[in-house]
C-alpha positions in Angstrom: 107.4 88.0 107.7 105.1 90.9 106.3 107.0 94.4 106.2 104.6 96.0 103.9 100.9 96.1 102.9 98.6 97.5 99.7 95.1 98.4 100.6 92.3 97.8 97.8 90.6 101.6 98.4 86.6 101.7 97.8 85.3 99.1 99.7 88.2 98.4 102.1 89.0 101.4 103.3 85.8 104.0 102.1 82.8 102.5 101.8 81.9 103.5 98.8 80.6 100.8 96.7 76.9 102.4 96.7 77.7 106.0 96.2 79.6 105.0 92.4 76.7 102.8 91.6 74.1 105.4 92.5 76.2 107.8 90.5 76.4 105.6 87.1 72.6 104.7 87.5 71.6 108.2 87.1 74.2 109.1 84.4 73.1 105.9 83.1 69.9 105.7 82.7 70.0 109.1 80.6 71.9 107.5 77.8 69.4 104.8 77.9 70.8 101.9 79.9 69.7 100.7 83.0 72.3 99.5 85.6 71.2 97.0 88.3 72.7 96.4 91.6 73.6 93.1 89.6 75.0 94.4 86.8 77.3 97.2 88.6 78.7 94.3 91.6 79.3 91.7 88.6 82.0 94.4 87.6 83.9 95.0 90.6 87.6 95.5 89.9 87.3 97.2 86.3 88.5 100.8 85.7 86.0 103.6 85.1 86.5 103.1 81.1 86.4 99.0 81.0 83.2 99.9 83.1 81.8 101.9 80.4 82.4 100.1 77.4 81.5 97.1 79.6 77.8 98.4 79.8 77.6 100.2 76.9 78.0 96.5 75.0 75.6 94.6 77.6 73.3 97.0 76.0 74.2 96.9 72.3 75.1 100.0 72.5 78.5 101.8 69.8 80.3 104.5 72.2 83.3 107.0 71.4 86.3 107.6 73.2 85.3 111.6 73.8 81.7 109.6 75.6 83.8 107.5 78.1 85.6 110.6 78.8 82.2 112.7 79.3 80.6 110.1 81.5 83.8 109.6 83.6 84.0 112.9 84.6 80.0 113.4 85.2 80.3 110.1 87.2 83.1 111.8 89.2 81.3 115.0 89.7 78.5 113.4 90.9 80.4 110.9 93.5 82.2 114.2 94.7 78.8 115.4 95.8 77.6 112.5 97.6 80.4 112.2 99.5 80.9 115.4 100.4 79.0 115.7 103.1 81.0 113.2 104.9 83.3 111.2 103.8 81.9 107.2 104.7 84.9 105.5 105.5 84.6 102.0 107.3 84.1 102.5 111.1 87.8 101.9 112.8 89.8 102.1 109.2 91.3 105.5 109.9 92.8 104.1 113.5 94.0 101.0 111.9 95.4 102.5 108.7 97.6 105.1 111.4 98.3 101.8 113.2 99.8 99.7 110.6 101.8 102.8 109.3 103.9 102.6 112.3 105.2 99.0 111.7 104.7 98.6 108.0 105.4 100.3 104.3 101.8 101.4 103.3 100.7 101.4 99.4 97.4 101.6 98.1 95.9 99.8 94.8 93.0 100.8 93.0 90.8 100.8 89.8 89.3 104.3 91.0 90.9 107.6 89.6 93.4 109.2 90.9 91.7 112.3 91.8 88.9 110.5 93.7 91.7 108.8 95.9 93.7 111.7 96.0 90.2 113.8 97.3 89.3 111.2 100.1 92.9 110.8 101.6 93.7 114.6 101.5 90.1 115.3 103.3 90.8 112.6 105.9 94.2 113.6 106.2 95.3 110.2 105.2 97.7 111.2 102.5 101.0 110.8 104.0 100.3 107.0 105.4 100.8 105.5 101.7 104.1 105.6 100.2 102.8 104.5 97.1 99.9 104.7 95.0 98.4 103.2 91.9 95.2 103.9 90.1 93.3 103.6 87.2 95.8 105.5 85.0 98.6 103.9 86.0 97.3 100.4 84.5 96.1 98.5 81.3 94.5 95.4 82.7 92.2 95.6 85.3 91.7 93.3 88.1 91.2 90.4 88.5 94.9 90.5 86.2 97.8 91.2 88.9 99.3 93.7 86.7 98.0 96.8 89.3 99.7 94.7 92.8 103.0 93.9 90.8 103.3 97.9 90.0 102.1 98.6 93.7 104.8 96.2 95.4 107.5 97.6 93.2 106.7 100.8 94.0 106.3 100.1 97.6 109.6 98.5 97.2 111.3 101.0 95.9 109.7 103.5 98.8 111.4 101.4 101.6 114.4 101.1 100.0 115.0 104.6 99.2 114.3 105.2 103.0 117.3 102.9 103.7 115.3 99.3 104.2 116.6 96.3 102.4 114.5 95.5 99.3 111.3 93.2 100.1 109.7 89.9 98.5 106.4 89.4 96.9 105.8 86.9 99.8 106.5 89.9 102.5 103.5 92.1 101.4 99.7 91.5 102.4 97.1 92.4 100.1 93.6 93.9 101.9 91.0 93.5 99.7 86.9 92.7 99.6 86.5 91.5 95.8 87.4 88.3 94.5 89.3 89.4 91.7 91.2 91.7 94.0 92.0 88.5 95.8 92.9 86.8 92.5 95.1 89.5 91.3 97.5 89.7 94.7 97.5 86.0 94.6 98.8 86.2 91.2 101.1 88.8 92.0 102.2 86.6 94.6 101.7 88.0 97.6 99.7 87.4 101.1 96.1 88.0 100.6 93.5 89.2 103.6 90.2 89.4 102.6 87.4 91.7 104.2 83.8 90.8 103.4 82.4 94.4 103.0 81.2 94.1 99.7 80.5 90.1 99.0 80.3 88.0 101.8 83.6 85.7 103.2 82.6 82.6 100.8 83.4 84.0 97.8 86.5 85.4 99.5 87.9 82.3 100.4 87.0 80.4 96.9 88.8 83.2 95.3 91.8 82.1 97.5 91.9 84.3 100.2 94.8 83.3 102.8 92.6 84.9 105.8 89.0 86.5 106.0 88.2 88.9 108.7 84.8 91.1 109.8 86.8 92.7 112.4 89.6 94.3 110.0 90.2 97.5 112.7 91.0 94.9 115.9 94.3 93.5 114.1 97.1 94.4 115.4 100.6 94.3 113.7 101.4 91.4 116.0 98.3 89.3 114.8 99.3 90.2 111.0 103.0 88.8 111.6 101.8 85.7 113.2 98.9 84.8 111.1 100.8 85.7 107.4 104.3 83.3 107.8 
């Protein structure tokens, strides 16, 4: 029976996708390198830096340590003021996120930086829903490895139990995500996998391994969840 779930964060639950592409396009293209829609969606689950160096080699390009840092931060300044206006979060997500958090641990896994996350929950006043958090500092291998859920369950773990629950199983925590290697890495981790197909459509979900795809993520209800994940 699930007792706890991990949310993938851009994409899942902000719809952000566009807004961090549009951001490295323009930072980009002034170093010289052009970043397609292609090139930016055949990346999804690296970290900021594995991003970097990522394009920085598809275009033949030497880069320092100090340059990944200086392009991190303008792409970060720059996502802040696109979303500032208003933040885009997936119709429904903020209901369902305050549902779930009634019947289950809530953690939250992510190649994004911290301060990004730690920006959109505060503003939506989403904050206190996750017990536990990881981001792009707190890993070494990105996604599709399942290094980031294994740190997020035993964190999540160690949240319920220190709140008086009985310690949890891999098999007892879902996985939300909308990226195949999202999908890979909670499969690998060994845990319950629902995929959402925000970003790439249910196909790819489901070859990546996906236990369950759904369009209609905000409609669940933690009844449905318990059934459907046994």
């Amino acid at each position: 029976m699930i007792k706890a779930i991990l949310f993938d964060f851009n994409g899942v639950i902000i719809n952000d996708e566009p807004l961090h592409m549009k951001a490295y396009q323009e930072i980009l293209s002034e170093e010289g390198i052009a970043l397609s829609d292609e090139h930016y969606y055949s990346c999804m689950g690296m970290d900021d830096k594995t991003f970097i160096n990522a394009q920085y080699k598809r275009a033949e390009k030497e880069i320092t340590s100090e340059k990944i840092d200086e392009i991190m931060n303008a792409k970060t300044m720059r996502w802040r003021e696109l979303v500032a206006e208003e933040i885009p979060i997936f119709h429904g997500m903020e209901n369902f996120i305050r549902k779930m958090e009634k019947d289950f641990a809530l953690g939250l896994v992510s190649m994004a930086r911290r301060e990004e996350i730690e920006f959109v929950l505060e503003t939506l006043n989403l904050r206190g829903c996750f017990s536990a958090i990881v981001s792009a500092e707190d890993i070494t291998e990105c996604k599709p490895n399942p290094e980031s859920y294994r740190k997020g369950f035993i964190r999540l773990d160690a949240a319920r139990t220190a709140q008086g629950h009985n310690p949890i199983v891999q098999g007892e925590c879902l996985v939300i995500e909308d990226a195949p290697q999202g999908i890979i890495a909670g499969k690998r981790a060994g845990m319950k996998t629902l995929g959402v197909p925000n970003t790439v459509d249910a196909a790819q979900l489901r070859e990546a391994g996906a236990d369950c795809v759904t369009d209609k993520l905000p409609e669940w209800m933690p009844g449905a969840i318990r059934r459907v994940f046994v």
